[in-house]
N, C-alpha and C positions, 0 to 999 in steps of 0.2 A: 615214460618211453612209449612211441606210438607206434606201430606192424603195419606189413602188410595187412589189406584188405581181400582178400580171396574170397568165392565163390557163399560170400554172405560170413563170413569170418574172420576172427583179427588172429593174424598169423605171422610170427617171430621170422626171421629169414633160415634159413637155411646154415649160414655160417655164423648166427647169430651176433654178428656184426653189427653197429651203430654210427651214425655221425650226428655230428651236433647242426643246428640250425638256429643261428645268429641274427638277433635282434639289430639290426641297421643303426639305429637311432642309440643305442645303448651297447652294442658291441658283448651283452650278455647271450648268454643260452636259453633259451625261449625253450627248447625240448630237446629230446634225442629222437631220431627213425631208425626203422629200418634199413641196413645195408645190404639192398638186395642184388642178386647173383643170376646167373645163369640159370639155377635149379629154383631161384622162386619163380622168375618169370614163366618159366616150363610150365611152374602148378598153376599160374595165373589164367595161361593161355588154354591149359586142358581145359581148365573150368570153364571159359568163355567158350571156348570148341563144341563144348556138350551142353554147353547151355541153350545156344545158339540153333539148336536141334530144334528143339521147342520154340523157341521165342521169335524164329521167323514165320512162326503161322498161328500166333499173335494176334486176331483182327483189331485190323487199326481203332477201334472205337475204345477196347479194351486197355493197349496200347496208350493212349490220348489219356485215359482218363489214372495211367500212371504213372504219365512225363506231368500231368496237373497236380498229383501228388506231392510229389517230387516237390514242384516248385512253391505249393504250400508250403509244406515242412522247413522249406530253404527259407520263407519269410519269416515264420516263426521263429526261426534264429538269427534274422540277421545281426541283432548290432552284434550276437556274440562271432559270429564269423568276420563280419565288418573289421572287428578289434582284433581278431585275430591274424587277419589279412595285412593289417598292420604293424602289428609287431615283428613279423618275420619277413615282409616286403619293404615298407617306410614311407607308403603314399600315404599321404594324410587320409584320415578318418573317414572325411566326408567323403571322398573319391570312392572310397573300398564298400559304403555305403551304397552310393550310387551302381559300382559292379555287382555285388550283390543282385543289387533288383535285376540290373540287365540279363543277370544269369539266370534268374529264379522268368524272366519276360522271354529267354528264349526258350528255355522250357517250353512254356506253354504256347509260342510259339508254334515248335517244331512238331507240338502233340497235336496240332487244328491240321496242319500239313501232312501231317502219316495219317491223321483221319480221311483224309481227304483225296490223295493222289497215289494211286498204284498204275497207272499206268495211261494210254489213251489211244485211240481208233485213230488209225490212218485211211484218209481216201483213197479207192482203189484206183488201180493204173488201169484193170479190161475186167470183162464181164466176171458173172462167178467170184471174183475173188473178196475175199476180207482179209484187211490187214490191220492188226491191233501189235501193239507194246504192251511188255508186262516189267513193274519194274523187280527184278532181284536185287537180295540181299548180297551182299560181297564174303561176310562171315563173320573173323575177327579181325576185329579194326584197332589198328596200334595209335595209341593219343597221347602226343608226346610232347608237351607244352613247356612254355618257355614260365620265368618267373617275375617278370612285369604286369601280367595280368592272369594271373596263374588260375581265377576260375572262372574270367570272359572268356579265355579262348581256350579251356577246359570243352568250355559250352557247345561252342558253336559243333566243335568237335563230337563231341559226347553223344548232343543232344538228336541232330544230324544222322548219326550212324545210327543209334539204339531205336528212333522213330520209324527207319528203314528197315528195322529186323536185322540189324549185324548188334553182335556183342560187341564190348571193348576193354584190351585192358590199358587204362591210364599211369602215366609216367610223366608225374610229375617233375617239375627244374629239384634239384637239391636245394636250392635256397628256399623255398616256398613251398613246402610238401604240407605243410600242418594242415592249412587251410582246404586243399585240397582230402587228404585224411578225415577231418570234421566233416567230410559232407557223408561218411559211408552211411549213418544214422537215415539221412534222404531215400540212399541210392539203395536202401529195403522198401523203398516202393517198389522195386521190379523185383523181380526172381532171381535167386542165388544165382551166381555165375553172370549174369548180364552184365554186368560191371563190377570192375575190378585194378583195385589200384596197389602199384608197385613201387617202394621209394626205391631209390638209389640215382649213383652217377651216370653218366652220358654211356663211357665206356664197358662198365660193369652188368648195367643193369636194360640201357636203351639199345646199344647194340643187337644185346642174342633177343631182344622182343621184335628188331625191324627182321633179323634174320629168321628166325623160327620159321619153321615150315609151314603150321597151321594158323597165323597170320597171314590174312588175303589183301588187307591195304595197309597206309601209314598215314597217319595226317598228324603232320607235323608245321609247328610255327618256331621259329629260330634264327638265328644267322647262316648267312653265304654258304660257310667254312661246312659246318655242322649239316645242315641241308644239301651240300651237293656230295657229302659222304653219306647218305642214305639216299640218296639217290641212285648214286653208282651200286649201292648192297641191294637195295631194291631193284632194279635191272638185273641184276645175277640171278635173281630169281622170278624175274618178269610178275612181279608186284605191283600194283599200282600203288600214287604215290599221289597228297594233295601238299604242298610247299608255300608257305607265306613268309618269307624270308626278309632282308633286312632291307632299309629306306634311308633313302638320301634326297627327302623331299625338298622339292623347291617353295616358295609362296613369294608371290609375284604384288607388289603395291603402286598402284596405276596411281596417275598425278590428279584422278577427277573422284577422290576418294574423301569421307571423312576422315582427318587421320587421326583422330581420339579412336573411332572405333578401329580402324587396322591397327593401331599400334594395340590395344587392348586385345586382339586376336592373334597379334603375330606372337609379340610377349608369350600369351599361354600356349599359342603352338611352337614355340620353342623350347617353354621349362614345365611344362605338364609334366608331373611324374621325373619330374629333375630333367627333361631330354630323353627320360627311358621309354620313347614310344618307336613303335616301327613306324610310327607315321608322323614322329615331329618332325615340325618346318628345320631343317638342318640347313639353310640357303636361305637368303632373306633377298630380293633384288629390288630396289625402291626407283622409280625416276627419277631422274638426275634433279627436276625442277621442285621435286618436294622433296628430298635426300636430307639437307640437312636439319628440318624442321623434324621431320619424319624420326632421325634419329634423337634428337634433341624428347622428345615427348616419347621414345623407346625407353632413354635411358633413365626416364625421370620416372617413369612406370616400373621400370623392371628395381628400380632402390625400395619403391614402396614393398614390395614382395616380404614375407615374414617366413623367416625360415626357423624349424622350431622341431621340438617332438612332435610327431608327426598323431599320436593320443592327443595335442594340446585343442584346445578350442579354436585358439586364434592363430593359425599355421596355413600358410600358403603352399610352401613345400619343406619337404621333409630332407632324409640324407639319400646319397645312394644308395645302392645296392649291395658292395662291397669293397673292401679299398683297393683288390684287384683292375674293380672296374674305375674307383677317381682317379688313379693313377695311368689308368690308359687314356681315361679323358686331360688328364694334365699334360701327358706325351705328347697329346697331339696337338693341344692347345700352344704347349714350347714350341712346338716344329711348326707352325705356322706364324709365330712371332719371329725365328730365326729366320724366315722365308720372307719377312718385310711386315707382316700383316700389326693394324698396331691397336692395343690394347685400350679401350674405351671404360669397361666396369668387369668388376670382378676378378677372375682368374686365379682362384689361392682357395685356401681351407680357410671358415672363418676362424675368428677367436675363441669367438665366445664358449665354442663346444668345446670339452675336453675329450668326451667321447664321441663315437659314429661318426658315419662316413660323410659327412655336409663336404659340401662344396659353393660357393658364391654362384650365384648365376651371369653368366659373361656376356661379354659385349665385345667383338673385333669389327676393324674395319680395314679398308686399306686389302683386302682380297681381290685372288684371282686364280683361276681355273687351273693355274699350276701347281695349286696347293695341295694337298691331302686332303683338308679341312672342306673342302668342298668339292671332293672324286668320289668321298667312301662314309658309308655309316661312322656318326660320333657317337650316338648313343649316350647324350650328356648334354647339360647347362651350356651348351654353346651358340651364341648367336652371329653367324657372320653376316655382315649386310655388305653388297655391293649396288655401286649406282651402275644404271641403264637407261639408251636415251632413249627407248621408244619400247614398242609393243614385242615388235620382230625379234630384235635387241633379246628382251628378258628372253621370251621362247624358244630360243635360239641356245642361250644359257642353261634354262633350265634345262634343255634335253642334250645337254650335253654331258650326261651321266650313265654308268652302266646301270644304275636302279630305277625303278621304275613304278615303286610303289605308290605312291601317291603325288598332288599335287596341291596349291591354292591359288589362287587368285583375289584379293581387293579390287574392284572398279562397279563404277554404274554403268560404264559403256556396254554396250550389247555388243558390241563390234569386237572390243578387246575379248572379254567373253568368250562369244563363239570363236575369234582366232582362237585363244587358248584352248578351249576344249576341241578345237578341232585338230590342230598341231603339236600340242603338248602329249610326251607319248608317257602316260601313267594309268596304271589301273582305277 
């Protein structure tokens, strides 16, 4: 059974509570956590509060050369974080590998940058005068991360604030706490209290952390729903707040394209991580005059996929996340077939598994903008493709969404291009 992490210690909760954290792929019990409450968070946030005393004057060289520790440490364990990122998430191996490093590369990233930037000289406006910036710390910073990438954007989080001289305490997803637990061994490169991690649910445990009083920010990665209710809690108490919330990307496939290689890019930017990305292609818009070649070499790519235990060597993709979640993606996948849209590949649980959450990876056609399937996050193995006759066409489509998170585009044209990046409204 794994605890809270507190202020360099592993600590039972309060109500000494437990939940379990289920293997995807196997539907067993990977471990127990902590159920933590109101009164752990409290202790969590003391400790960052008084940690935070000290460690904003910190000089950055010192600083540096403990976000580099850190990221040692973190390599030195990878495969065993890697395999454990996987058992309790269900991206294949190789992927949880690959986050790994990028977590252990923003580290040390963010430790060259707190070496580096406190602040800078502004030109005067009249005589006599100097004008410089200096940057401050915020304090304690709430890190409240989602379970698709539960120690990429731990990182960015993490790494970002503790570089700057704020403490944090982390609040991990409930599906994915282990991995994030495994790193406290690292996070004894810094001083007791700098970091500090909290399991529990949304309600119990991330709530009174965004409310607390001695929490000065939020940064948070999540859904709409979830994000604009710590939003509204944060304004009550004029908190600032950093939000990366959900995606309804479009990716755009121009007619002067190779389409072996778009169709090999759209494919993984639709079933990367099963569709669990905030930034998978969710909207597929092809021109009309390569449309049905275009799908014809989609569909024969996306069969080759191997869908497998997600430990196996030879595994493309793994299961979902959980069967609350394929079951929301099979909702929406029915309500968009009831609505006309018609069924190319996939759409069903395979066979072959008896256990875990798999899902086929799908294929619709036959959409249109009055759909569901193409207004709002799926968050799942879904690929719609619609035809479009020209450039204006697609850009026109794709910003005809309330999200705005990302984008793509296929072409050689320079023209299409710059239209796109200059009209298409995505971060």
């Amino acid at each position: 059974m794994k605890t809270h992490w507190i202020n360099g210690e592993w600590v039972e909760s309060a109500s000494r509570e437990t939940f379990p954290v289920i293997n995807p792929a196997t539907e067993e019990v990977v471990d127990h956590v902590a159920r933590g409450h109101g009164a752990d968070v409290d202790r969590a946030v003391e400790a960052a509060f008084a940690a935070q005393r000290d460690w904003k004057f910190v000089p950055g060289i010192e600083k540096a050369e403990r976000m580099h520790e850190f990221a040692r440490r973190l390599r030195d364990k990878k495969e065993e974080i890697a395999i454990l990122l996987t058992r309790e998430g269900g991206k294949p191996l190789i992927e949880n590998r690959d986050e790994v490093e990028w977590v252990a590369a923003c580290f040390d990233y963010y430790a060259e940058i707190g070496r580096d930037y406190k602040g800078k000289v502004i030109g005067p406006v009249s005589r006599h005068q100097l004008n410089f910036t200096v940057k401050e710390p915020y304090g304690v910073v709430a890190c409240i991360v989602p379970w698709n990438y539960p120690l990429l954007l731990m990182s960015w989080k993490v790494a970002a604030a503790v570089t700057s001289g704020n403490t944090v305490v982390i609040k991990p997803s409930e599906y994915t706490p282990l991995s994030t637990l495994a790193l406290a061994e690292m996070l004894e490169a810094f001083p007791r209290g700098v970091a500090n991690i909290v399991t529990g649910y949304g309600p119990e445990a991330g709530e009174p952390l965004v409310k607390h009083p001695k929490v000065s920010k939020i940064a948070f990665t999540g859904g709409v729903t979830s994000g604009r209710k710590i939003a509204v809690m944060a304004a009550e108490h004029l908190k600032k707040v950093s939000l990366e919330l959900s995606g309804n990307d479009p990716l755009i496939v121009c007619d002067d394209v190779d389409l072996d290689v778009a169709v090999r890019g759209a494919v993984w930017a639709c079933y990367l991580n099963m569709g669990q990305v905030c930034t998978s292609a969710e909207r597929i818009y092809v021109f009309q005059s390569v449309l049905e070649k275009f799908i014809e070499k989609f569909v024969a790519f996306t069969r080759s996929l191997r869908l497998g235990n997600p430990l196996g060597p030879d595994v493309d993709l793994g299961p979902m996340i959980t069967q609350a979640q394929r079951e929301k993606v099979e909702a929406k996948l029915e309500k968009a077939l009831q609505a006309g849209a018609h069924l190319l590949e996939g759409g069903k649980v395979p066979s072959q598994f008896q256990k875990g959450f798999y899902y086929e990876p799908t294929i619709i056609t036959n959409v249109n903008h009055s759909m569901e399937i193409m207004r709002s996050e799926t968050f799942g193995p879904i690929a719609p493709i619609m035809p479009v006759k020209d450039i204006e066409e697609a850009v026109q489509l794709a910003d005809d969404s309330d999200y705005g998170l990302g984008a793509s585009i296929y072409t050689n044209n320079m023209e299409y291009a710059l239209y796109a990046m200059r009209d298409l409204l995505a971060e």
